[in-house]
C-alpha atoms as one frame of an Amber mdcrd trajectory, in Angstrom:
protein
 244.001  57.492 290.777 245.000  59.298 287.712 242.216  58.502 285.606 239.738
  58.935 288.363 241.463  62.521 288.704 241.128  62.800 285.015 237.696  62.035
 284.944 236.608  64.765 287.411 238.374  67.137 285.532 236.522  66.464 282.467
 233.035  66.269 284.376 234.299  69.853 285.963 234.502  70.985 282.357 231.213
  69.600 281.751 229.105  70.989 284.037 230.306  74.691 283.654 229.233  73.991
 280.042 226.037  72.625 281.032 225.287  75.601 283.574 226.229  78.289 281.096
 224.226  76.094 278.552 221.381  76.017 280.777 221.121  79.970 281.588 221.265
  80.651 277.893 217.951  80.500 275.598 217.834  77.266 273.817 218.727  79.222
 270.506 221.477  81.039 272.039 222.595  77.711 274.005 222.632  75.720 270.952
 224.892  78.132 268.648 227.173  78.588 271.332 227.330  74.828 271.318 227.958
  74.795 267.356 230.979  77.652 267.793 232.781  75.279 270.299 231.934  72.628
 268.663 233.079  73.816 264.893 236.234  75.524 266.457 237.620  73.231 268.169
 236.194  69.857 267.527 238.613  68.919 264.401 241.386  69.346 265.896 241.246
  66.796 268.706 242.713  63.187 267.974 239.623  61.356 267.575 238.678  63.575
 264.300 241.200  61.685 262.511 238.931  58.393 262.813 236.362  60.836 260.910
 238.478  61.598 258.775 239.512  58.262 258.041 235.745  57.088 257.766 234.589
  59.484 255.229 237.813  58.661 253.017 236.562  55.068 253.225 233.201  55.710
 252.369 233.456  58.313 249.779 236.820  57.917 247.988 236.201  60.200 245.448
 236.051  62.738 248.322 238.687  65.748 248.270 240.300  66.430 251.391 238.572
  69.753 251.400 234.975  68.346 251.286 235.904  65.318 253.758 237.205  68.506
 256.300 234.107  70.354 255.793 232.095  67.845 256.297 234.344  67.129 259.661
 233.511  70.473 260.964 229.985  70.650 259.969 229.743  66.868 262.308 231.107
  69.193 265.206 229.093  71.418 265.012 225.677  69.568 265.120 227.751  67.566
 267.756 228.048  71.094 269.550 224.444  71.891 268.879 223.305  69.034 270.396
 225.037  69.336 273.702 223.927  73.050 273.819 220.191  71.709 273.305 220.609
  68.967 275.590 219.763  71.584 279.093 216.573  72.512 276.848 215.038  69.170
 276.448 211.606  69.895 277.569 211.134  72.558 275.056 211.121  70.609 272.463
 207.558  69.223 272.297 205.849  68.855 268.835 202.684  70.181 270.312 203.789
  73.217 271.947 202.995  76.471 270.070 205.178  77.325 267.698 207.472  73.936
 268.333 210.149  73.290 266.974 210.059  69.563 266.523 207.831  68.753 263.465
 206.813  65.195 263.472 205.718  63.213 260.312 204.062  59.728 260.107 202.660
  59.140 263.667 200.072  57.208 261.384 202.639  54.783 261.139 202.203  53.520
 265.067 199.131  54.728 266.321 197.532  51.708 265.494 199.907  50.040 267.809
 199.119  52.367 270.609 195.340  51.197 269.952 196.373  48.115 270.399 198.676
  48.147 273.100 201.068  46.415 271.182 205.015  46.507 272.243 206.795  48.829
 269.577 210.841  48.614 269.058 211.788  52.076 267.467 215.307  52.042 265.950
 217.665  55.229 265.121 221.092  56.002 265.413 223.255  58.692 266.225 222.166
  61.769 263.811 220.816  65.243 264.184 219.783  65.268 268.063 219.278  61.943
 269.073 217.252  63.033 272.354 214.356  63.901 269.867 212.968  61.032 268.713
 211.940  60.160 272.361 211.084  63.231 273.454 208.852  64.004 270.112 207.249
  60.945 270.728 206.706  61.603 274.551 204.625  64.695 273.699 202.218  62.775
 271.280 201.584  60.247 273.975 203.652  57.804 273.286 206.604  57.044 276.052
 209.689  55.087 274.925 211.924  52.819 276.909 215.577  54.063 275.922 218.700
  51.650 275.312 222.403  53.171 276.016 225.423  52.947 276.385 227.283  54.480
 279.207 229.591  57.217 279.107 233.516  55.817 279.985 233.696  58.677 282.174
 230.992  58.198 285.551 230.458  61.967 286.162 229.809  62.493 282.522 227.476
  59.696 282.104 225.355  60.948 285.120 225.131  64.726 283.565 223.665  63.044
 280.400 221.335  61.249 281.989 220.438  64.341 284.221 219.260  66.025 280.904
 216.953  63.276 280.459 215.217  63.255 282.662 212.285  65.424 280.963 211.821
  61.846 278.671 209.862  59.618 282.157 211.089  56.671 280.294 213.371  53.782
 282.184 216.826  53.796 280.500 218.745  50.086 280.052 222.445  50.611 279.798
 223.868  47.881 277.661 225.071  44.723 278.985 223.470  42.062 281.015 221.450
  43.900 283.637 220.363  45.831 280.979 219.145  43.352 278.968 217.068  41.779
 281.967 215.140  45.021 282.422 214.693  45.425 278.616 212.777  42.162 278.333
 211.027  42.862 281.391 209.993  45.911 279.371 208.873  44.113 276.386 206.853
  41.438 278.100 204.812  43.920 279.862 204.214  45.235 276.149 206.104  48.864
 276.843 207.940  50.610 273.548 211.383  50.425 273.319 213.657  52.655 271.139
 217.552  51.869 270.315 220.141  53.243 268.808 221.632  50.636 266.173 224.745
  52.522 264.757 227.595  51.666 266.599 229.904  49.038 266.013 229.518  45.677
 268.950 232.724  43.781 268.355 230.413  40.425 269.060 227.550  41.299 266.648
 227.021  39.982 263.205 228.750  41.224 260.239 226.243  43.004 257.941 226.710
  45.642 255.477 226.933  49.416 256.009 227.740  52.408 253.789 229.295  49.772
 251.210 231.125  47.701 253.974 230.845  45.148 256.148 230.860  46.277 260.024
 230.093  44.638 262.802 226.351  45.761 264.527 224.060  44.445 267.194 221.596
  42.030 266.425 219.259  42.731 269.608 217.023  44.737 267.362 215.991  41.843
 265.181 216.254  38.977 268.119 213.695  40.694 270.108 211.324  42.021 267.227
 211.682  37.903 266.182 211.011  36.921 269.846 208.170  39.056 270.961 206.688
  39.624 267.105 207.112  43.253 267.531 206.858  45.320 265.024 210.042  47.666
 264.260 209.205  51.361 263.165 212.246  53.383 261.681 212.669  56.971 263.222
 214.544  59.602 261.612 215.454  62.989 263.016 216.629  65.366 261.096 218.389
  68.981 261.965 216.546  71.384 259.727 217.855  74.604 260.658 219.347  75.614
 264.290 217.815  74.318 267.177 214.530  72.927 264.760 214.106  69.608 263.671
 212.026  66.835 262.033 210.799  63.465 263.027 209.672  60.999 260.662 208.147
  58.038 261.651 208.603  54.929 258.735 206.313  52.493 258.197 206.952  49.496
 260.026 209.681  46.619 258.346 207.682  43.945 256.661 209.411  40.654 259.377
 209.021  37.416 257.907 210.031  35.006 260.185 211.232  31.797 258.281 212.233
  29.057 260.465 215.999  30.064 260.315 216.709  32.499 262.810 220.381  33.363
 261.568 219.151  34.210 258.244 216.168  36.190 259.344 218.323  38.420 261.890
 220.549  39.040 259.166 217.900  40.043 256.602 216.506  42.602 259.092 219.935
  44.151 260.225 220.487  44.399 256.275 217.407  46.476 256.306 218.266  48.430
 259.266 221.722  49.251 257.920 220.434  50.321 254.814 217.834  52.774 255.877
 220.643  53.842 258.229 222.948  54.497 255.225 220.877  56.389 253.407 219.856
  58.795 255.858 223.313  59.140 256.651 224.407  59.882 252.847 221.719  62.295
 252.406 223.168  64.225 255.355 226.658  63.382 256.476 227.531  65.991 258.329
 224.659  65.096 260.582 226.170  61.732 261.691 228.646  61.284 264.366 231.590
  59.716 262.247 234.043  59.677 264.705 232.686  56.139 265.686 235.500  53.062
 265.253 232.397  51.781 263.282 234.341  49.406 260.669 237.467  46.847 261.329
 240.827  48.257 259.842
């Protein structure tokens, strides 16, 4: 009863946001997302496992730059939620957009082909752009999550995307069932591949081993799809970019425990350097390594 009561309170909270979000312009929305976001969001509890993962990573660190870096993570974490009412506006083809995209070469012979494509980001910049960007150049992506503890919450955020017309598969078992149903009718599927699954495969990750999903690699093995790295990055405000990789060269070798591994090393490592170039752009408040 408690935590059901606690719940609603929280998804109380987060609607009034989203309404005032919503009758704000998406600039406006998406600064007043940043203030709350900056101004508040390092001093709740789970900043500390931030804190904690920036120490890790970057030792040399001072505890003034791992702090700024802290607030800077709330308030693209602000931004985002600000944006997230506004998701139809960002279209890459719109005058004037504000979603540049970069690479589209890299797939569109797999559109020609009506091959099955498995995108792969994680949880940086605005993580609603990559399928929305991709949407608007005619390309409609199949979206992996994982739902929000709170039930009220979870069906805000998926109220906001809406504007994507792609299927969502939480994680888990039904999930997976619908995802493969996906694949074998050749649609596009994009995941995000940055949190930590506590029955994944240890591979390496901003200089340490943590603990990540191997679905990416098992199905790209499976189906022989080809797996096409998509970066977003915050540019300035509510304006972003979307670069599309060239596709990871998949060898598949005979021993599947090897090969998974090889790709999630991959993965992790494009990850990892996105994420050093821009920390502040990452959501570090993750439990994303063991203690």
């Amino acid at each position: 009863m408690f935590r059901a009561a606690g719940h609603a309170g929280e998804a109380a909270a987060a609607w009034f946001l989203y309404v005032c979000f919503s009758i704000l312009p998406v600039d406006a929305a998406s600064a007043l997302g940043g203030w709350i976001g900056r101004t508040f969001g390092s001093r709740l509890s789970v900043s500390n496992n931030a804190r904690r993962n920036l120490k890790s990573t970057y030792p040399d660190w001072s505890d003034h730059q791992v702090e700024t870096i802290v607030i800077s993570m709330w308030n693209n974490l602000g931004r985002t939620a600000g944006e997230h009412p506004h998701l139809s506006q960002f279209n890459p083809y719109q005058k004037n957009s504000r979603v540049e995209v970069v690479g589209f070469e890299n797939c569109e012979k797999f559109l020609r082909a009506n091959t099955p494509c498995l995108f792969f980001s994680g949880h940086i910049a605005n993580w609603e752009i990559a399928p929305l960007a991709a949407k608007g150049l005619g390309l409609i992506m199949h979206l992996v999550y994982r739902r929000a503890n709170n039930p009220f919450f979870d069906k805000l955020v998926q109220k906001g995307r809406n504007v994507l017309e792609g299927d969502f598969y939480p994680k888990g078992s039904d999930g997976a069932k619908g995802l493969l149903r996906a694949l074998k009718r050749g649609a596009n599927v994009a995941m995000l591949v940055d949190q930590k699954m506590n029955d994944g495969i240890s591979v390496p990750f901003l200089g340490r081993n943590a603990m990540t999903a191997p679905a990416l690699a098992e199905f790209a093995l499976r189906y022989k799809c080809p797996i096409v790295p998509a970066r977003v990055e915050r540019l300035q405000g509510a304006h972003f970019r979307l670069t599309l990789l060239p596709p990871l060269q998949i060898q598949n070798s005979g021993n599947k425990g090897a090969d998974i591994l090889k790709i999630m090393t991959e993965v992790n490592v494009l990850l990892g350097d996105w994420i050093s170039e821009k920390p502040e752009q990452w959501l570090w408040v993750h439990n994303r390594w063991p203690d």
